[in-house]
OpenMM code with the backbone's topology and positions (N, CA, C; nanometers):
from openmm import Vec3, app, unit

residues = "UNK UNK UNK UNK UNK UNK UNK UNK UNK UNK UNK UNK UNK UNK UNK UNK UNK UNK UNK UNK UNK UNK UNK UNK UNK UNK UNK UNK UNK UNK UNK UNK UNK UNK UNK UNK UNK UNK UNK UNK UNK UNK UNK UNK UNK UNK UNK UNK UNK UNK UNK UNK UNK UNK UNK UNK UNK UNK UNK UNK UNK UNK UNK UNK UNK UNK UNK UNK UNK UNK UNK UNK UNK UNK UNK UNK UNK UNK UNK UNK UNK UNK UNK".split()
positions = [
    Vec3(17.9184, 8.3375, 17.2244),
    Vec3(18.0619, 8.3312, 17.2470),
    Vec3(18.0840, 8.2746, 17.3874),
    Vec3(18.1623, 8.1427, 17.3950),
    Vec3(18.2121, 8.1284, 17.5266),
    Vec3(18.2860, 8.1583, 17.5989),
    Vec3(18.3247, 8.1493, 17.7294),
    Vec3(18.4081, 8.2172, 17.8129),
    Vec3(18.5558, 8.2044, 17.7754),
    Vec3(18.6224, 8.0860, 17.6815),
    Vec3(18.7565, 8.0618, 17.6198),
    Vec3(18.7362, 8.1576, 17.5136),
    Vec3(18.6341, 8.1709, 17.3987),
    Vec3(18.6448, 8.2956, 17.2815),
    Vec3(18.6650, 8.4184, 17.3578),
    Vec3(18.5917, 8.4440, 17.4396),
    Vec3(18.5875, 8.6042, 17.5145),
    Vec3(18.7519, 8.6092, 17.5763),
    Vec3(18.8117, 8.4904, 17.6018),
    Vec3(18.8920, 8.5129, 17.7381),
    Vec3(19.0272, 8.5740, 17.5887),
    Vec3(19.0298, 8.5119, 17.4824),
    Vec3(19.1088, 8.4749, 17.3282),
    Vec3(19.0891, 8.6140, 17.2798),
    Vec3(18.9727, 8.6660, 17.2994),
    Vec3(18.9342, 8.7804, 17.2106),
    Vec3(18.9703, 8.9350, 17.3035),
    Vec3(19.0120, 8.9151, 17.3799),
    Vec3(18.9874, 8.9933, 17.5491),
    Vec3(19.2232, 9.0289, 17.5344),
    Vec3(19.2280, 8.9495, 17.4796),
    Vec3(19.3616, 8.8971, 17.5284),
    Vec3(19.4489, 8.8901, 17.3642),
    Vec3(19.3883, 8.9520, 17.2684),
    Vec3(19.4149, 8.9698, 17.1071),
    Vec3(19.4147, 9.1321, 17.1324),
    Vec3(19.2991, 9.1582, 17.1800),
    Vec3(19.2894, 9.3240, 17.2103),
    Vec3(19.3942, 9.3603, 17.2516),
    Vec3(19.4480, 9.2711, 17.4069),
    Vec3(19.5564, 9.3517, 17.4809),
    Vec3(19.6564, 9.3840, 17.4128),
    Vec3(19.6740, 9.2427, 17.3359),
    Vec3(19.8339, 9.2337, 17.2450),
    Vec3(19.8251, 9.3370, 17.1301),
    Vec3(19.6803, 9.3861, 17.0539),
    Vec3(19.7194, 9.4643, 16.9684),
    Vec3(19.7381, 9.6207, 17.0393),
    Vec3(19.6993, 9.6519, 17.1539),
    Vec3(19.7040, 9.7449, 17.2169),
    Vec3(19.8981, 9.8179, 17.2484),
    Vec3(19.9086, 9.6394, 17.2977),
    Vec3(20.0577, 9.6426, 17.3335),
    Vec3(20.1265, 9.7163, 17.1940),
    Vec3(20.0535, 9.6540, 17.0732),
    Vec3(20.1342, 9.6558, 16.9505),
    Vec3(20.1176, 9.8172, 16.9205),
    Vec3(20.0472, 9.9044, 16.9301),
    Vec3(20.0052, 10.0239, 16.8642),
    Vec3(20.0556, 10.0985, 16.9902),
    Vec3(20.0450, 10.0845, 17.0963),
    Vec3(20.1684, 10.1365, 17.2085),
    Vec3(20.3024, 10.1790, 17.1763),
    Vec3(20.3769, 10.0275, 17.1137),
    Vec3(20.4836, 10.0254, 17.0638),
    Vec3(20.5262, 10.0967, 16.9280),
    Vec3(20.4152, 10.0284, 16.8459),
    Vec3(20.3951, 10.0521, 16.7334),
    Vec3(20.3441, 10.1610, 16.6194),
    Vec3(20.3600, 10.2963, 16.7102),
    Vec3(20.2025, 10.3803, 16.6760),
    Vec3(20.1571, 10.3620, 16.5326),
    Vec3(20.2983, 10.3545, 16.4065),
    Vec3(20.2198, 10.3810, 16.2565),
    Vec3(20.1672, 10.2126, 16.2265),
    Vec3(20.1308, 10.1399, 16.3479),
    Vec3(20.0736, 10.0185, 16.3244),
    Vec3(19.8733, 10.0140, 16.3677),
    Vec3(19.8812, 10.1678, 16.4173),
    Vec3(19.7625, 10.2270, 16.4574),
    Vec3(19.6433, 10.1512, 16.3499),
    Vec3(19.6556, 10.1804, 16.2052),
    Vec3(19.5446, 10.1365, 16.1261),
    Vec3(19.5581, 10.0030, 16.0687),
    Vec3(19.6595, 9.9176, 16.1403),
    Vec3(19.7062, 9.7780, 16.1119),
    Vec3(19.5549, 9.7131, 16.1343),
    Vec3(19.5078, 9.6089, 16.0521),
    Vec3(19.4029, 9.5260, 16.1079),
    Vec3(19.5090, 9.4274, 16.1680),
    Vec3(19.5114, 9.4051, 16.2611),
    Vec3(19.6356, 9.2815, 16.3890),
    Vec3(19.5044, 9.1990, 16.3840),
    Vec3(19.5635, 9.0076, 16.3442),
    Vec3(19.4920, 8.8894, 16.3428),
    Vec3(19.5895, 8.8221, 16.4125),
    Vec3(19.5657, 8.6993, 16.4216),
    Vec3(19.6476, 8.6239, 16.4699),
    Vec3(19.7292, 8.5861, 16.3524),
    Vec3(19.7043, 8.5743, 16.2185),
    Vec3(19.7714, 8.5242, 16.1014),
    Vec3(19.8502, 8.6374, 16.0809),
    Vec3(19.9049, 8.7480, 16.1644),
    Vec3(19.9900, 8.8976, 16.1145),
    Vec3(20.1266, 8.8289, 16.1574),
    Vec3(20.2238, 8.8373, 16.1465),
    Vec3(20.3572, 8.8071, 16.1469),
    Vec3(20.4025, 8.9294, 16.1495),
    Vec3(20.4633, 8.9172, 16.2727),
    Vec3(20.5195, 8.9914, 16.3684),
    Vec3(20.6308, 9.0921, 16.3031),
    Vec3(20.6707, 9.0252, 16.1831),
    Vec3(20.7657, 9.1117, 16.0540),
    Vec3(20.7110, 9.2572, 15.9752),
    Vec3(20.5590, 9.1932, 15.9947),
    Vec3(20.4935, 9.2533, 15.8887),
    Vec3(20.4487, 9.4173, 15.9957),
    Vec3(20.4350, 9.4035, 16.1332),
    Vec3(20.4348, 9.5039, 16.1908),
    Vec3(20.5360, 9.6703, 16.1460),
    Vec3(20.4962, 9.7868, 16.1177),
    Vec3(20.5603, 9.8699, 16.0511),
    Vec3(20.6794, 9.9059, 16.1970),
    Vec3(20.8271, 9.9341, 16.1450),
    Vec3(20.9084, 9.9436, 16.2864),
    Vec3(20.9990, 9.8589, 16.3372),
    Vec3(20.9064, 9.6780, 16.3084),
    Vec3(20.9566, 9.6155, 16.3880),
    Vec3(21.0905, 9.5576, 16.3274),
    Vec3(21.1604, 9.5533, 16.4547),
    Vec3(21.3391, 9.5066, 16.4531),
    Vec3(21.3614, 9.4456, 16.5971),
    Vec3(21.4665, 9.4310, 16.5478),
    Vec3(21.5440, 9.3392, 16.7114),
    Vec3(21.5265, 9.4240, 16.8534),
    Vec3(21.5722, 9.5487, 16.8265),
    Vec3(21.5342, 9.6727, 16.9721),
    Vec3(21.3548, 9.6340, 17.0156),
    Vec3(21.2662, 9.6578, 16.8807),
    Vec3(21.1459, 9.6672, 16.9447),
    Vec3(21.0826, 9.5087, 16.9617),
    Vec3(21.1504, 9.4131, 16.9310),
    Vec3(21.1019, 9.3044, 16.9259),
    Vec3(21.1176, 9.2683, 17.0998),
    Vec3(21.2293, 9.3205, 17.1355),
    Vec3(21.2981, 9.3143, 17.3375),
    Vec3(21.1746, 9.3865, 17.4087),
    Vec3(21.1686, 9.5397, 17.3413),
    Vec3(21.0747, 9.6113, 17.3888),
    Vec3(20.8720, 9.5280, 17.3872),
    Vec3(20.9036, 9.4323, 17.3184),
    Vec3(20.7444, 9.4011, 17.2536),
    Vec3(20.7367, 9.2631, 17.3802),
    Vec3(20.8524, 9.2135, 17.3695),
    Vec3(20.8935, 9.0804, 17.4847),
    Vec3(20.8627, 9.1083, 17.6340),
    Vec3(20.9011, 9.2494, 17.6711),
    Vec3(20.9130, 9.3018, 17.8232),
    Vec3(20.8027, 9.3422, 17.8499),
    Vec3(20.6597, 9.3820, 17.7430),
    Vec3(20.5806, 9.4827, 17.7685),
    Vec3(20.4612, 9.3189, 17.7811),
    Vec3(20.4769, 9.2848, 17.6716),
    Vec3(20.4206, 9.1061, 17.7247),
    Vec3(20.3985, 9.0350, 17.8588),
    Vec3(20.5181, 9.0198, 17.8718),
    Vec3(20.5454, 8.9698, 17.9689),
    Vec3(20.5387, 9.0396, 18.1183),
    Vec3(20.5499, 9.1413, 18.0885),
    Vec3(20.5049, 9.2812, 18.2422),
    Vec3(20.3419, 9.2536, 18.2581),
    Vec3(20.3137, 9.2440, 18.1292),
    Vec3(20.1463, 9.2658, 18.1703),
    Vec3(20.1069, 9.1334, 18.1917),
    Vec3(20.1454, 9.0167, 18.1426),
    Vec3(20.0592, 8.8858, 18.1090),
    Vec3(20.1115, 8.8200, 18.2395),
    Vec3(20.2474, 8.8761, 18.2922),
    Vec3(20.3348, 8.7969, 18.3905),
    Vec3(20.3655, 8.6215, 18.3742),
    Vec3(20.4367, 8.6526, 18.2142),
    Vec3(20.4903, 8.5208, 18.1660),
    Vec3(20.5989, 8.5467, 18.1151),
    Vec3(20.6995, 8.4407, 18.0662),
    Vec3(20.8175, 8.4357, 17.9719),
    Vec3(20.7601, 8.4368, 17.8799),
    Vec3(20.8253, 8.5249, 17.7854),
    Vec3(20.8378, 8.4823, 17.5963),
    Vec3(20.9606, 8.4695, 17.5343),
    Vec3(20.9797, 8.3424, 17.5012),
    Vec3(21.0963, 8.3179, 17.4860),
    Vec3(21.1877, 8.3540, 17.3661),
    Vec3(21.2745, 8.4102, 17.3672),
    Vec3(21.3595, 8.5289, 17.2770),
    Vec3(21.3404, 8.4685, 17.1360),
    Vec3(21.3270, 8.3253, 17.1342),
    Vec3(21.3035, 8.2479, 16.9556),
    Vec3(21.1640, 8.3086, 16.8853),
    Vec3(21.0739, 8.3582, 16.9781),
    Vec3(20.9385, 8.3874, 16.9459),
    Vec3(20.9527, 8.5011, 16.8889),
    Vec3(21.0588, 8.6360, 16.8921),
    Vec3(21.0528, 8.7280, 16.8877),
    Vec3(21.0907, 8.7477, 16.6784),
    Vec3(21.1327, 8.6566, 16.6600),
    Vec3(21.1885, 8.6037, 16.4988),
    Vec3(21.0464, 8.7333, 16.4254),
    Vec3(21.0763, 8.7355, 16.3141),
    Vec3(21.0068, 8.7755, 16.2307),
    Vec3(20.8877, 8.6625, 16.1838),
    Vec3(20.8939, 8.5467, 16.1471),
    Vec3(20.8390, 8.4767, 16.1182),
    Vec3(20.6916, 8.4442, 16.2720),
    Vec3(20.7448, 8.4565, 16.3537),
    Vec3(20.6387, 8.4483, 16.4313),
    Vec3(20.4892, 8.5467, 16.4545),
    Vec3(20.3920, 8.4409, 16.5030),
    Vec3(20.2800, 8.5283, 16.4194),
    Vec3(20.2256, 8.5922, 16.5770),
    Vec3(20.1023, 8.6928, 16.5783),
    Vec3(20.0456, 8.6966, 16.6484),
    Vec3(19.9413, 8.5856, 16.7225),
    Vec3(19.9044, 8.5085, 16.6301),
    Vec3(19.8511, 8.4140, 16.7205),
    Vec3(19.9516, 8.3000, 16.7754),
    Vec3(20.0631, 8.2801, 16.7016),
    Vec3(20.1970, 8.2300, 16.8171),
    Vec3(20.2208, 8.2286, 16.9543),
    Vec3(20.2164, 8.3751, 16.9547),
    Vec3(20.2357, 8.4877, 17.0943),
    Vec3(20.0935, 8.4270, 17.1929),
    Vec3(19.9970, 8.4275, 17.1082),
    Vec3(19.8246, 8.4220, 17.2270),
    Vec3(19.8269, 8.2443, 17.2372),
    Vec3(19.9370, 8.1393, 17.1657),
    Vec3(19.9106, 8.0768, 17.2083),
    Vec3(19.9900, 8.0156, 17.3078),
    Vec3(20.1362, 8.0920, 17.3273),
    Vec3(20.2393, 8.0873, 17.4135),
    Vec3(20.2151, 8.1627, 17.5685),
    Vec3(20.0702, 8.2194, 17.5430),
    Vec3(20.0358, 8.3172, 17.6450),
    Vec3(19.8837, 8.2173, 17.7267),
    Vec3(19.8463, 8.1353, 17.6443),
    Vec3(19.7734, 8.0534, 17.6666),
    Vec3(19.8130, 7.9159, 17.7471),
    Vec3(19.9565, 7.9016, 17.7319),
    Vec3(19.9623, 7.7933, 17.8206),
    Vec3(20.0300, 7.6841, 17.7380),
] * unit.nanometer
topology = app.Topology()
chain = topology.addChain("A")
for resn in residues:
    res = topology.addResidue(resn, chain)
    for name in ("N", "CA", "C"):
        topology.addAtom(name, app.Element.getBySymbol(name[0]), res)
């Protein structure tokens, strides 16, 4: 594994961490990058703000409020966090 997989795989953890934080009955969720952000148990417009601020506190980036849609996936998010 190279230092971009580790840095990808390092940084999937955080976000599902973020997610089961937020999320607790998302605890036994397998979170991929192909999960859509809909499919999270909970998620709505309140926790989608809450999921935006906790992102962005830790990663110290914007996510921009269109990302927060249902349709957007987790690997969306890691690649908006990527640059």
């Amino acid at each position: 594994m190279d230092s971009m997989e580790r840095d990808s795989t390092a940084t999937l953890r955080t976000i599902s961490d973020y997610i089961v934080e937020l999320f607790p009955e998302a605890h036994d969720m397998a979170l991929t990058p192909r999960t859509k952000l809909a499919d999270i148990p909970g998620w709505d417009s309140m926790s989608a703000i809450n999921f935006q601020t906790r992102v962005e506190t830790g990663f110290g980036v914007t996510i921009p409020e269109e990302m927060l849609g249902g349709q957007t996936s987790v690997g969306d998010v890691l690649e908006q966090l990527s640059g």
